[in-house]
DRENMIFI-689429 format. One line per 5 residues: their letters; for each residue x, y, z of C-alpha. Coordinates in Angstrom, 2 decimals. Example, Ala and Ser with C-alpha at 12.3 -4.5 7.8 and 13.67 -1.06 7.14 Angstrom:
2
as> 12.30,-4.50,7.80 | 13.67,-1.06,7.14
This chain:
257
xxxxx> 90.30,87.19,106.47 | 88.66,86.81,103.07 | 89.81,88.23,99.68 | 86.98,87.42,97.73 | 86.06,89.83,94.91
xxxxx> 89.06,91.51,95.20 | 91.83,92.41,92.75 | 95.62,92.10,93.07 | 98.68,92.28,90.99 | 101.59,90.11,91.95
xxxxx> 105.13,89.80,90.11 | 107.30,87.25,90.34 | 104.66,84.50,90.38 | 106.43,82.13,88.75 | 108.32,80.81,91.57
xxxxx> 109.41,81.13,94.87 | 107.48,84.09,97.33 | 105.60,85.10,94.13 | 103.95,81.65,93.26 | 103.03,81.06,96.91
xxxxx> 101.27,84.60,97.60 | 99.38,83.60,94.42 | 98.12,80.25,95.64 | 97.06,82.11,98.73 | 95.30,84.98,97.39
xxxxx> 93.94,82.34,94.79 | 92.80,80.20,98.39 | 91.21,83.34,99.72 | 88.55,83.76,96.68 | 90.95,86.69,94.80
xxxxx> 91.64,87.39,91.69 | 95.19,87.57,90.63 | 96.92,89.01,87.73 | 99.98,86.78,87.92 | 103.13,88.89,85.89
xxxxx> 107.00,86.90,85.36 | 109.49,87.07,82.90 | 109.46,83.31,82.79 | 106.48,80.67,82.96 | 104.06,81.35,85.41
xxxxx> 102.14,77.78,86.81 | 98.53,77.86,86.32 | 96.72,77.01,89.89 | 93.31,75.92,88.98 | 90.48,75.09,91.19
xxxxx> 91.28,76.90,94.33 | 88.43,79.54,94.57 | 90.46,82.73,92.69 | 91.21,83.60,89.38 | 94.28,83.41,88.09
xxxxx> 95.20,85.50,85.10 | 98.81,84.65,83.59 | 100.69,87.44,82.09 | 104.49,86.34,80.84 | 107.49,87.13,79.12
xxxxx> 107.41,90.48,81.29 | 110.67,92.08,81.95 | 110.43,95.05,85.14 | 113.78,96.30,84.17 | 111.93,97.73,81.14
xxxxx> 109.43,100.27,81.35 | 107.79,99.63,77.76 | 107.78,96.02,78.99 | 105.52,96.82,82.20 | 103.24,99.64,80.42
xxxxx> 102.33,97.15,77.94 | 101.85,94.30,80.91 | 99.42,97.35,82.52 | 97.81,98.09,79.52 | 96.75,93.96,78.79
xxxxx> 95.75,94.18,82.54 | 93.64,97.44,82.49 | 91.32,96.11,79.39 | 90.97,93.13,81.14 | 89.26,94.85,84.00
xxxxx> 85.73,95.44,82.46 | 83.89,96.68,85.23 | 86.16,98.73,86.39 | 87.29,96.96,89.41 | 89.53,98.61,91.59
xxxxx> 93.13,97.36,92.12 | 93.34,95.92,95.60 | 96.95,95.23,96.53 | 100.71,95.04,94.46 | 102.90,92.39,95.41
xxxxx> 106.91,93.93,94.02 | 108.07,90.13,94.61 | 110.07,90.18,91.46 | 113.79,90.09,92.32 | 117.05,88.35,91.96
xxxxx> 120.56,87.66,94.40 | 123.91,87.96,92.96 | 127.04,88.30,95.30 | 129.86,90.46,93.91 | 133.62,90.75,94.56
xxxxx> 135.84,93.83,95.36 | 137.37,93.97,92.11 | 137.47,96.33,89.34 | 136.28,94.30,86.66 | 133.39,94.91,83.66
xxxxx> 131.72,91.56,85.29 | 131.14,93.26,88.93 | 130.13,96.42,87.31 | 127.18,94.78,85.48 | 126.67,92.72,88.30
xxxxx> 125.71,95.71,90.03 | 123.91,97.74,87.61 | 121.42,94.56,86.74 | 120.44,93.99,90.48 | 120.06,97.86,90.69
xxxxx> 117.49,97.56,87.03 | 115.45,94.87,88.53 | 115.63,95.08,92.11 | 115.34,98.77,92.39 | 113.78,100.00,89.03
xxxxx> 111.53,97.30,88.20 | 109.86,97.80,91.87 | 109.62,101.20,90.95 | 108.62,100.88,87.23 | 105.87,98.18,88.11
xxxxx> 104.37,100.59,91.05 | 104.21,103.84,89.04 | 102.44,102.28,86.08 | 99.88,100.71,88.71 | 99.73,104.27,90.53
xxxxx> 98.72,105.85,86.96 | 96.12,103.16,86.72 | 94.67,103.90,89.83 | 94.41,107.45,88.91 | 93.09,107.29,85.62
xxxxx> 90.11,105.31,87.24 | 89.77,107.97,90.02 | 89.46,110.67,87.30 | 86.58,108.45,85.83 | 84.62,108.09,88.49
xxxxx> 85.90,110.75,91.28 | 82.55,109.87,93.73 | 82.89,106.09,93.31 | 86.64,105.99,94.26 | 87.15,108.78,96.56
xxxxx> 87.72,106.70,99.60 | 88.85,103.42,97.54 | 92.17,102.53,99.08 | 94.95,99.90,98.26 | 98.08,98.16,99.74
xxxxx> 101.55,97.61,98.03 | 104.04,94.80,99.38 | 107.23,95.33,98.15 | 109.06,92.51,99.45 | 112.93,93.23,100.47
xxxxx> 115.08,91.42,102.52 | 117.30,91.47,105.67 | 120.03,93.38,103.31 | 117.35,96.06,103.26 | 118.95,97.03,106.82
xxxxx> 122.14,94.88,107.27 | 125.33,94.55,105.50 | 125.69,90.53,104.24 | 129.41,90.06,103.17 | 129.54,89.08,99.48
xxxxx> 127.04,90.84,98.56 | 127.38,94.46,98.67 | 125.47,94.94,95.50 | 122.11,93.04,96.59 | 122.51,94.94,99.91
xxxxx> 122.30,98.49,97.89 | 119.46,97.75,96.24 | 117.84,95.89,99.23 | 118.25,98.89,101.18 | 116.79,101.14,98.24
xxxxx> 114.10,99.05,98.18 | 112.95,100.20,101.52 | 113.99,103.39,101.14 | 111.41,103.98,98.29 | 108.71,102.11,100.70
xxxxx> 109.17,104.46,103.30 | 109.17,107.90,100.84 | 106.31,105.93,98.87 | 104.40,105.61,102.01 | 104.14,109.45,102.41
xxxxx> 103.77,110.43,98.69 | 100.87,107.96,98.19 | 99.42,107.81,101.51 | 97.03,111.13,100.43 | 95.97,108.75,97.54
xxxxx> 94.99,105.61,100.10 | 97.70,103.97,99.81 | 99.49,101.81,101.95 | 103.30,100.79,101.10 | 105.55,98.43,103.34
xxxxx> 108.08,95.97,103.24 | 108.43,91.98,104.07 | 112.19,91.48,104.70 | 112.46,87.87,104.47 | 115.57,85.91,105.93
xxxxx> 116.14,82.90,103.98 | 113.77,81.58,101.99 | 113.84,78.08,100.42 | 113.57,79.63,96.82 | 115.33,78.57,93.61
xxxxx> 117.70,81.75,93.88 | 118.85,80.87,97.13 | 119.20,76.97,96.08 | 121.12,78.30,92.71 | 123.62,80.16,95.06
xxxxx> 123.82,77.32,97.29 | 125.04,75.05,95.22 | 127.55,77.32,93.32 | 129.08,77.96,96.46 | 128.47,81.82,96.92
xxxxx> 126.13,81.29,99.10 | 126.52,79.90,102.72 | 123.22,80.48,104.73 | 124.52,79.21,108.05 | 126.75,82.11,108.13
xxxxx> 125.13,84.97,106.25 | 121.49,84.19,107.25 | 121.74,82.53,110.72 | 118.10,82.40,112.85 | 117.74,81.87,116.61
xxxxx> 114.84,79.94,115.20 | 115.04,78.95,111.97 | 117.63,79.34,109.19 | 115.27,78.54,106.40 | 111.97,79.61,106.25
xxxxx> 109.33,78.32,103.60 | 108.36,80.50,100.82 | 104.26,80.20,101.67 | 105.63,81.58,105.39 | 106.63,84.42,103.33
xxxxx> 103.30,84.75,101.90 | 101.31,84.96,104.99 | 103.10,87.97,106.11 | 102.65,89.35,102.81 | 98.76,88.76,102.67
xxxxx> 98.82,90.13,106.57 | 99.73,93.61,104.91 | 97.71,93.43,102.17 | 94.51,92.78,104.51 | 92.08,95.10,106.50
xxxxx> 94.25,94.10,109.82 | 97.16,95.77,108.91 | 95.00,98.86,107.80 | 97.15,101.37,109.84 | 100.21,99.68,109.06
xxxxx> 102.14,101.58,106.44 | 105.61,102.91,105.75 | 107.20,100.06,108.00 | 109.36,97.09,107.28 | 108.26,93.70,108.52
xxxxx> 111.07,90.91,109.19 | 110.52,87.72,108.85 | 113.39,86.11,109.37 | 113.49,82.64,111.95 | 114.92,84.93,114.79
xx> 117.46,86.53,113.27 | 119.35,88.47,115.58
């Protein structure tokens, strides 16, 4: 399935999930517009376009208008916007204490887990409308995909980490309400619920100790899966074969039972 000529936004590019749906899209002939709140690797020579847009925070709504904005006059024929990839995250596991330090544990993962997903979709949404209203006959039947990528704590408990559970599990519940709010607008909105993924956030927690992955994230198949096995699921949902696919939550997980 080709991409070519076509237009997608994906956050968290600079590592992990993010950086390999990039490299794909990039493979496939798309363009990209490539948003992180840290450095984003430039991929060169692989058929795409990549267009690097940094120092973007999703917890912030001023912080993703103005990433929007950059991105919207930087579309000068008016392309359409393909796909979203919400690949932006970060794990945290919290203790059952009643301590400041658990509180804000929780409330970050909730502001860029939960919000930034839903700040980062809204402002693309308003996009896509604005264009509509420009040109109502060109765009009538345009349609587009969003990936918001979750995890297995979208629909399990993981002990340790009640707060990156919640907001995995809100996470899909805005997918599935998403899917029927935008689905009159040609939208379609699903999840990827990775296992574990051989990221830099899972390596972080592995090494601190909070993290054990051969007892939280065991797989009949695989415990660790690779980030770019990730991405093919990812680009599966963003393509024409998944084009009656929406509202649903896609594990991809090794196995795990």
């Amino acid at each position: 399935m080709s991409f070519a000529g076509k237009l997608y936004v994906v956050t968290g590019a600079g590592s992990g999930i993010g950086k390999a749906t990039v490299k794909k899209l990039l493979q496939q002939g798309a363009t990209v517009h490539a948003l992180d709140i840290t450095e984003i690797p430039a991929h060169k020579n692989m058929g795409g376009q990549q267009i690097s847009h940094e120092q973007v925070d999703i917890s912030s709504r001023d912080s993703v208008k103005a990433a929007m904005t950059e991105i919207w006059q930087e579309i000068s024929d008016k392309m359409w916007l393909d796909g979203l990839v919400n690949c932006a995250g970060i794990l945290r596991t919290t203790t059952y204490t009643t301590s400041v330090k658990e509180d804000k544990i929780f409330d970050l993962l909730w502001k860029v887990n939960v919000m930034g997903a839903w700040h980062v979709t809204t402002e693309f949404h308003a996009r896509l409308q604005d264009l509509r209203q420009s040109d109502a006959s060109r765009y009538a039947k345009s349609t587009t995909s969003i990936v918001n990528v979750g995890s297995m704590a979208s629909i399990r408990g993981i002990p340790g980490m009640a707060a990156y559970v919640a907001s995995k599990h809100a996470v899909h519940g805005m997918t599935k309400t998403l899917a029927q709010d935008l689905g009159p607008y040609g939208y379609r909105v699903n999840t990827v619920a990775p296992g574990a993924v051989n990221t830099p956030m899972i390596a972080t927690e592995i090494q601190d100790g909070t993290c054990e992955p051969d007892r939280a994230f065991k797989g009949a198949f695989k415990t660790l899966s690779e980030p770019e096995e990730i991405a093919d699921a990812i680009l599966f949902l963003l393509g024409d074969g998944s084009s009656s696919i929406s509202g649903q939550l896609l594990e991809v997980n090794g196995g795990w039972p």
